[in-house]
MARSEVO-89999 format. One record per residue (C-alpha): residue number from 1; x, z, y. Coordinates in Angstrom, 1 decimal, padded with zeros to 4 digits. Last residue first. Layout:
KEVO|gukol|u|w|v
KEVO|NUM|X|Z|Y
...
END
This chain:
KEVO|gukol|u|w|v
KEVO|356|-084.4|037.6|018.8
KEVO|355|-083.7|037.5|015.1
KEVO|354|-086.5|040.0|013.6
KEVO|353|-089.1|037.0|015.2
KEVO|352|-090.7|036.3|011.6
KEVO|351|-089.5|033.1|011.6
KEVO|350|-085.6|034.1|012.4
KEVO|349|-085.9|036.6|009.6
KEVO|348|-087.0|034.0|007.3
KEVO|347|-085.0|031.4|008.4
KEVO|346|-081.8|034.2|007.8
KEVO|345|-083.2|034.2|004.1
KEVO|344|-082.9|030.3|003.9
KEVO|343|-079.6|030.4|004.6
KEVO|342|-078.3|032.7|002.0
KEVO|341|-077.2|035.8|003.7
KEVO|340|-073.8|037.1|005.2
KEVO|339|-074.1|040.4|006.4
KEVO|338|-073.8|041.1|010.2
KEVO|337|-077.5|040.2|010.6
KEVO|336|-078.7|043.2|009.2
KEVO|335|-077.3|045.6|011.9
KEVO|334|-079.9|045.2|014.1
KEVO|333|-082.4|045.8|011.5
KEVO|332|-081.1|048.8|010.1
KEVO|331|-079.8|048.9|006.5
KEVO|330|-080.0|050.5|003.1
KEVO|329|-077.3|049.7|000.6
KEVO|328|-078.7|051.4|-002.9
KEVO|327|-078.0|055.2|-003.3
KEVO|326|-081.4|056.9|-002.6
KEVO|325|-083.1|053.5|-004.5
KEVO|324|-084.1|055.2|-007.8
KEVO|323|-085.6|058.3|-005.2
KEVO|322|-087.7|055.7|-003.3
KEVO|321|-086.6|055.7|000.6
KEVO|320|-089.5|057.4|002.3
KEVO|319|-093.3|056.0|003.3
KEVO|318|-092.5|052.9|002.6
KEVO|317|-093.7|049.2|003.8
KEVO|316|-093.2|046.0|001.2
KEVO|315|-092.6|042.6|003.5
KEVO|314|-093.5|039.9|001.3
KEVO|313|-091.3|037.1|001.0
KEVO|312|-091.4|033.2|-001.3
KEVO|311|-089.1|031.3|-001.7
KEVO|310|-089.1|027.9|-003.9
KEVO|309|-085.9|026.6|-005.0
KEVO|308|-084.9|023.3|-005.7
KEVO|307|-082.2|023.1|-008.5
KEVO|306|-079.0|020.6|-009.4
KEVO|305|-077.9|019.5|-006.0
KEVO|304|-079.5|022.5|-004.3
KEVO|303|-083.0|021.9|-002.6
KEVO|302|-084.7|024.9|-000.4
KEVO|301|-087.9|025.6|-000.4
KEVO|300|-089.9|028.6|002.0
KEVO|299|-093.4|029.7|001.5
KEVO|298|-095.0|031.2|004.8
KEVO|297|-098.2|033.2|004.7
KEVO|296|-095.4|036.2|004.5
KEVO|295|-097.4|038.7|002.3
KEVO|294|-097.8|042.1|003.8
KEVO|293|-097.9|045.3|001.3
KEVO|292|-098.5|048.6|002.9
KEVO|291|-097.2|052.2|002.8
KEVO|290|-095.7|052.1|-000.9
KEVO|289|-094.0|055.5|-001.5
KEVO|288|-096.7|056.6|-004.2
KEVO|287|-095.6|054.1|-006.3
KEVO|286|-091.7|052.9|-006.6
KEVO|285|-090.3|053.1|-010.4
KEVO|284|-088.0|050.5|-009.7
KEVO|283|-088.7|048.0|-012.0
KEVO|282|-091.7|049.0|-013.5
KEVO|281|-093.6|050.6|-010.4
KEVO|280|-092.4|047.8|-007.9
KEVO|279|-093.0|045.1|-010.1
KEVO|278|-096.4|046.2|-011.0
KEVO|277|-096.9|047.1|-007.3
KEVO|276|-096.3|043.6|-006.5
KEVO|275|-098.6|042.1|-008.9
KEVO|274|-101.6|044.4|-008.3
KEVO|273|-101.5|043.3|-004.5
KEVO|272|-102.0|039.7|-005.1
KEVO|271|-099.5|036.9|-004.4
KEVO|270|-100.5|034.4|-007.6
KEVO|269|-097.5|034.0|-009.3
KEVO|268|-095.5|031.1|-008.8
KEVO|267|-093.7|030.4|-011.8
KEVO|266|-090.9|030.5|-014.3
KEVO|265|-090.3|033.6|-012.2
KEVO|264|-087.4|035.4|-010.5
KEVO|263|-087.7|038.7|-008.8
KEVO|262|-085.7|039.2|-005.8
KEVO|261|-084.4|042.5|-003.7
KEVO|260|-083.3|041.6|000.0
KEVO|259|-080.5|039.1|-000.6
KEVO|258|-077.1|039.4|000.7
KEVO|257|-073.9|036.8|-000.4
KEVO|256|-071.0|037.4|-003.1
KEVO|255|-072.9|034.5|-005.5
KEVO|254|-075.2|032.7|-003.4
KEVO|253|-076.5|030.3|-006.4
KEVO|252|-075.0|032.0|-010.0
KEVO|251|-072.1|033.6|-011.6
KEVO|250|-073.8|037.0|-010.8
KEVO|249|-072.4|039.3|-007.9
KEVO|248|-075.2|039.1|-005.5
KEVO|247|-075.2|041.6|-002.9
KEVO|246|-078.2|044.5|-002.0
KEVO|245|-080.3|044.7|000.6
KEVO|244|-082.9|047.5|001.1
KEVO|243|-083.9|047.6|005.1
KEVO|242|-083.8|050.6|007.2
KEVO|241|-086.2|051.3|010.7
KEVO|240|-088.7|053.0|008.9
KEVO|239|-088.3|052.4|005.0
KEVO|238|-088.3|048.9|004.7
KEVO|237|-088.1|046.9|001.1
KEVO|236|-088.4|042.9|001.6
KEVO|235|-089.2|041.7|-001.5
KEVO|234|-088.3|038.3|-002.0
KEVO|233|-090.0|036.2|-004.8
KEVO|232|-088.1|033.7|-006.3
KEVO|231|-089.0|030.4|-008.0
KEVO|230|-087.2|027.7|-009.3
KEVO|229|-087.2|024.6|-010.0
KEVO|228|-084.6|022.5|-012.3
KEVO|227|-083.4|018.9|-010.8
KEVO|226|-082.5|016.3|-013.7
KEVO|225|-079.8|014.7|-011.8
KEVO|224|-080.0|010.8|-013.0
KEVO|223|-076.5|009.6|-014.7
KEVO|222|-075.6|006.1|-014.9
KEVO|221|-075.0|005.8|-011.2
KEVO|220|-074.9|002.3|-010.2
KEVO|219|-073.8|001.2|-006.5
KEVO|218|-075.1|-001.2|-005.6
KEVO|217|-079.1|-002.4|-006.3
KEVO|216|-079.6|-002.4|-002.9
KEVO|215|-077.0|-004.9|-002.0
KEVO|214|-077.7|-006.9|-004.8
KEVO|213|-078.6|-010.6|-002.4
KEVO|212|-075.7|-012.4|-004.2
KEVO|211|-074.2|-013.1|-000.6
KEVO|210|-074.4|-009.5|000.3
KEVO|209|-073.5|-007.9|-003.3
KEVO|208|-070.3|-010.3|-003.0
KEVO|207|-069.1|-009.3|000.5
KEVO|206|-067.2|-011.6|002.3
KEVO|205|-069.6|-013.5|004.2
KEVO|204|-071.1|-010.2|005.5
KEVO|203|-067.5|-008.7|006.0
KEVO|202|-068.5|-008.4|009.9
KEVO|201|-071.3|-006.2|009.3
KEVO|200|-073.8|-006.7|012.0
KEVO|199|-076.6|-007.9|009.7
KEVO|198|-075.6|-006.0|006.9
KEVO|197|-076.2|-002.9|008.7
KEVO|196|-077.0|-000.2|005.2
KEVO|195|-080.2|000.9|005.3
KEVO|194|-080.3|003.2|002.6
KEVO|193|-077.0|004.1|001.2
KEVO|192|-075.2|003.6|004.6
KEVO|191|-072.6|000.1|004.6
KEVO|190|-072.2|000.0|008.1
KEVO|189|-071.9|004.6|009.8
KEVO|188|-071.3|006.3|006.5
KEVO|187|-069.2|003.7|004.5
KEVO|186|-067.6|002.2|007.7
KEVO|185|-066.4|006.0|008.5
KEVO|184|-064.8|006.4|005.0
KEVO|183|-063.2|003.2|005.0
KEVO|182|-061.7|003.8|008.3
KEVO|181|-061.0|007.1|007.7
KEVO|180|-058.7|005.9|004.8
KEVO|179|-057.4|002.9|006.3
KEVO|178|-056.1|005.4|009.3
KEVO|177|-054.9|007.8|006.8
KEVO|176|-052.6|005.3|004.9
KEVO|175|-051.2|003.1|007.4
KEVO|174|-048.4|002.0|005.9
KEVO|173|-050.1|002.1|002.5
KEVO|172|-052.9|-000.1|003.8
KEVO|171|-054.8|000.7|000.5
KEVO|170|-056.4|-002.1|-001.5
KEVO|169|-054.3|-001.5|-004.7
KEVO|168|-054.8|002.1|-004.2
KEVO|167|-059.1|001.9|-003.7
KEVO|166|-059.3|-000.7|-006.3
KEVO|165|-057.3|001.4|-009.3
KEVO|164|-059.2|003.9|-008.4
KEVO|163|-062.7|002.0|-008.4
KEVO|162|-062.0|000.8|-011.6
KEVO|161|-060.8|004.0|-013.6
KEVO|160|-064.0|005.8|-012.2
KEVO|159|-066.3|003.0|-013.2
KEVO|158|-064.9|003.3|-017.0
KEVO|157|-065.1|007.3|-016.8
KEVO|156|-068.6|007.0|-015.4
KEVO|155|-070.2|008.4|-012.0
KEVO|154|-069.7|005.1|-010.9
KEVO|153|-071.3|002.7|-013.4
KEVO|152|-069.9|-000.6|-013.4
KEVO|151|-072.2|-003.1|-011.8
KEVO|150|-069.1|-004.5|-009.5
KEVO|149|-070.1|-006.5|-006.3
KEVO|148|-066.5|-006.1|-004.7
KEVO|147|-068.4|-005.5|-001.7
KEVO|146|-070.8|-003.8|-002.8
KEVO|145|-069.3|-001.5|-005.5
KEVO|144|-066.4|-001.4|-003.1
KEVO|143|-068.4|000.1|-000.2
KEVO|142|-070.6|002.3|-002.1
KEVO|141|-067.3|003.9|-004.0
KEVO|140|-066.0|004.6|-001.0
KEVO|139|-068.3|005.8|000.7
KEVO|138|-069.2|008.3|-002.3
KEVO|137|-065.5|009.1|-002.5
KEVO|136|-062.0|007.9|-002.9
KEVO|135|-059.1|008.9|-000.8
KEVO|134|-056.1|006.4|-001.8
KEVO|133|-052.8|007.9|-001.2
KEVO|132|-050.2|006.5|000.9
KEVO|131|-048.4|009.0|002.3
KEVO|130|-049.4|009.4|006.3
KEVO|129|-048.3|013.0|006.5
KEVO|128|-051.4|014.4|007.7
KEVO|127|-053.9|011.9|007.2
KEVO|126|-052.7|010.9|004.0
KEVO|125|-052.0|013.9|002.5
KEVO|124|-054.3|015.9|003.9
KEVO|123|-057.1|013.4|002.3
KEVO|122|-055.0|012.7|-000.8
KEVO|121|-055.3|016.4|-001.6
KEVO|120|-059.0|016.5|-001.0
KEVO|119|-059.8|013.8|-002.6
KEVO|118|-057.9|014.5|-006.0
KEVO|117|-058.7|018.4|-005.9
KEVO|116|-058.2|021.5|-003.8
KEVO|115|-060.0|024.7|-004.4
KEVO|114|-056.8|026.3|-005.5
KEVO|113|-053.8|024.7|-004.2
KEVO|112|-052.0|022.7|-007.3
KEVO|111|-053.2|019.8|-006.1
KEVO|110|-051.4|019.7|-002.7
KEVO|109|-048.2|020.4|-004.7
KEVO|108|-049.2|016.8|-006.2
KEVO|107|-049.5|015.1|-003.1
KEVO|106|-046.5|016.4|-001.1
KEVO|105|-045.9|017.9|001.8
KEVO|104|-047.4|021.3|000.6
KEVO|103|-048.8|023.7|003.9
KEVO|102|-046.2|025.9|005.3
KEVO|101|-047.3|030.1|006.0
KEVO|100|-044.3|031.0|004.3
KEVO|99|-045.5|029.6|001.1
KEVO|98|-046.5|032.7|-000.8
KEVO|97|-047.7|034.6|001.6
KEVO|96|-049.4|032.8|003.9
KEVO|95|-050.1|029.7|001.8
KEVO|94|-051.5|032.2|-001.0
KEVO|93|-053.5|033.9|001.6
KEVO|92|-055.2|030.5|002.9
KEVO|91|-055.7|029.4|-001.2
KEVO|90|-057.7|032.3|-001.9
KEVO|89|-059.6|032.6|001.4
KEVO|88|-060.6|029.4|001.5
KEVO|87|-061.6|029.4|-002.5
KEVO|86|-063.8|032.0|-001.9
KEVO|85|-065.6|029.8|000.8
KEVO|84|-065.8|027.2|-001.8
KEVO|83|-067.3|028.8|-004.0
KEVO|82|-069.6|029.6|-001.6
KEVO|81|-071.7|026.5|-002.5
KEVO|80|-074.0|026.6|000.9
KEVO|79|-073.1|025.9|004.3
KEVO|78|-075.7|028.7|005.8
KEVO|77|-073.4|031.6|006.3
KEVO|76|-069.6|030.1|006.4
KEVO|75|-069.2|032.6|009.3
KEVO|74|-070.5|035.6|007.5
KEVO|73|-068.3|034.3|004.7
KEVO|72|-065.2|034.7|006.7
KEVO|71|-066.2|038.2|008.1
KEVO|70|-067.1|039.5|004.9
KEVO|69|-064.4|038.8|003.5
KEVO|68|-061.9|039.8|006.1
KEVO|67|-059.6|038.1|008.3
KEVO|66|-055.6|037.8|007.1
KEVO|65|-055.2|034.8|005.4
KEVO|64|-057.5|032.7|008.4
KEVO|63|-055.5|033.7|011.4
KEVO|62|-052.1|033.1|008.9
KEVO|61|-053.9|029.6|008.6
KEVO|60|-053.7|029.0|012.0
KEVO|59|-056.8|028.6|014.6
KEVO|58|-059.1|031.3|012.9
KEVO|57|-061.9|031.9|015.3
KEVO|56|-061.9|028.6|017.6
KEVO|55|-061.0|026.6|013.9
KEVO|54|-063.6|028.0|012.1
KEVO|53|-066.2|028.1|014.7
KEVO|52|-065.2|023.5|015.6
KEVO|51|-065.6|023.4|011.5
KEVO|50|-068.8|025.4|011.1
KEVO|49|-070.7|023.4|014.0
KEVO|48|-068.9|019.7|012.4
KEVO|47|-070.4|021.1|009.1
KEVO|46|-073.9|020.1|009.4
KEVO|45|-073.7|016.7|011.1
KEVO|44|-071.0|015.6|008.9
KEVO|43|-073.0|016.6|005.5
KEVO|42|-072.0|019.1|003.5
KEVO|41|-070.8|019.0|-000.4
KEVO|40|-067.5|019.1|000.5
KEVO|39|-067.3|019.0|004.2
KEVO|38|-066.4|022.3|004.8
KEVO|37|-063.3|021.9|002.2
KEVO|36|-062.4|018.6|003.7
KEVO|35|-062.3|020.5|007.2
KEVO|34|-060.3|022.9|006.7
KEVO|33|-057.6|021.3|005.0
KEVO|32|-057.5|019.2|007.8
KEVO|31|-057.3|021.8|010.0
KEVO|30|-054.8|023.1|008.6
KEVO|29|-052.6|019.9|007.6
KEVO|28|-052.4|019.4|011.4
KEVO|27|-052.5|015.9|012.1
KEVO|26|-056.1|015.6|013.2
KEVO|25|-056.9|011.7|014.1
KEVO|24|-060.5|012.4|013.5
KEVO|23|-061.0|016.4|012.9
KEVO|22|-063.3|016.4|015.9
KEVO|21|-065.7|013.9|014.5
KEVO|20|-066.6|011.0|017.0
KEVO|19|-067.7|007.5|015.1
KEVO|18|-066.9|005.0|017.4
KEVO|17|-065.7|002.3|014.6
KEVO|16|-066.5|-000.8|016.7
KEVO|15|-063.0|-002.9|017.9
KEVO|14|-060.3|-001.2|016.1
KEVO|13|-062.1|000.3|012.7
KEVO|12|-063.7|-003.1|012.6
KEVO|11|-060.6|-004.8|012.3
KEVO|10|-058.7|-002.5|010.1
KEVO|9|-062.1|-003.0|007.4
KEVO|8|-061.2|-007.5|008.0
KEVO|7|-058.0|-006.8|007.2
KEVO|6|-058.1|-004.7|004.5
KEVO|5|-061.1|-006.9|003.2
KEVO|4|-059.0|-009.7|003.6
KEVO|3|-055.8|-008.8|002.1
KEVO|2|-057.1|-008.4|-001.4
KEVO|1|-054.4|-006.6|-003.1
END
């Protein structure tokens, strides 16, 4: 165990870590739960909103087991990766039911929760229980590729074994979750990817990528995402006061959410009239109902981890539902926003004013 950087990380947690979060210090293993799943994939800033909702809407996890699915996703609306919604509601019923409403007290029962991996289940561990598990992720494994100053790849299985095997033979085991949201808090707030406050880090003299000037060359990924594009084209079908929306069911982006019908191109096709009412004849046999076509000027993107997406809506009017569509989901406008959409669907209705 190197005794010093334990030391020195306990240090700074006492004297500067001021980094609020309104799960810090959280002993309840529901709300901790809670908030590791939110935070997968999200950023603080994003998911502290969803978390404080969460937890004001469903404050036990018997709250949570019995609300309904569309409920519970409307709320997750916008966080992405609903997966991991699904999962939520999986694993909160399952605790409720199955486990008399009691959360695991030990590490691997945590693991066998559904949507709950190695960080996760050392995080409520740890922070709920105090066991002394090691939580491990990309602060982590900045922070010890820095200060540590190891080249190994850490998206590898080599720099995976390495940084475990650091991360429990440097852990305070006594006082596991503290050491743990130290080192996760230093990583985000001292030792940042780009950036990082070498000049009022207080391991400076300690840390080998510091001293061997390779800060910014720490940490190595071996892999480089290889991000795919995308391009959709919304159409927006209203017929008077009712909107066409229909739910994704695919095993794909937004799977269980609301769209407003989507055609998916290699690329972006020119917005001209003949191409819409191509798509509208031969896919839904709509012709004589169309009242007007209105392009949104507006192109929207949005960047998953693997894909970035370029959106684009156009606002088809009708004369009368279509006849192919008579037993699709049609909508009014003031009900529309009870459905849970993909976030950058609700941007569109809130730029076009339909949100006021």
């Amino acid at each position: 165990m190197n005794t010093l950087f334990c030391e020195l990380l306990l240090k700074w947690n006492k004297k500067s870590n001021h980094r609020p979060m309104p799960w810090k210090g959280e002993k309840d293993p529901y709300k901790i739960w809670l908030s590791e799943i939110i935070l997968q994939q999200t950023r603080v800033e994003q998911g502290w909103a969803y978390y404080e909702r969460f937890v004001k809407q469903y404050p036990t996890v018997q709250k949570l087991a019995v609300a309904k699915d569309k409920d519970v996703f409307k709320l997750w609306e916008g966080l992405g990766y609903y997966n991991r919604c699904k999962n939520l509601l999986f694993t909160a019923r399952h605790i409720a039911s199955n486990l008399d409403g009691i959360f695991p007290k030990d590490y691997e029962a945590l693991l066998l929760l559904k949507g709950v991996g190695p960080y996760t289940a050392a995080a409520i561990a740890s922070f709920a229980y105090n066991l002394p598990h090691a939580v491990v992720d990309g602060n982590v494994f900045r922070v010890f590729a820095r200060y540590f100053g190891i080249p190994t790849a850490t998206d590898s299985k080599e720099g995976l074994k390495i940084f475990n095997a650091i991360a429990f033979e440097n852990l305070a085991k006594k006082q596991a979750g503290m050491y743990n949201q130290a080192l996760m808090d230093f990583g985000a707030t001292m030792c940042k990817p780009m950036s990082p406050l070498c000049s009022k880090c207080l391991m400076q003299s300690s840390c080998v990528a510091f001293n061997e000037n390779s800060v910014g060359q720490l940490p190595y990924k071996a892999k480089v995402i290889q991000k795919k594009k995308r391009y959709f084209d919304f159409l927006c079908l209203i017929a008077g006061d009712k909107w066409f929306i229909q739910q994704r069911t695919a095993r794909d982006i937004w799977a269980g959410l609301y769209q407003f019908y989507v055609v998916e191109n290699e690329k972006l096709i020119p917005a001209q009239e003949h191409y819409f009412k191509e798509v509208l004849s031969n896919q839904l046999l709509i012709n004589k109902e169309v009242d007007k076509i209105e392009v949104v000027k507006k192109e929207f993107q949005q960047q998953l981890t693997h894909q970035l997406l370029s959106l684009r809506f156009t606002k088809i009017y009708l004369k009368t539902i279509p006849a192919a569509l008579e037993k699709g989901k049609w909508v009014k406008m003031k009900t529309l926003i009870k459905y849970p959409f993909p976030k950058t669907i609700i941007d569109f209705l809130s730029q076009e004013g339909y949100l006021d």
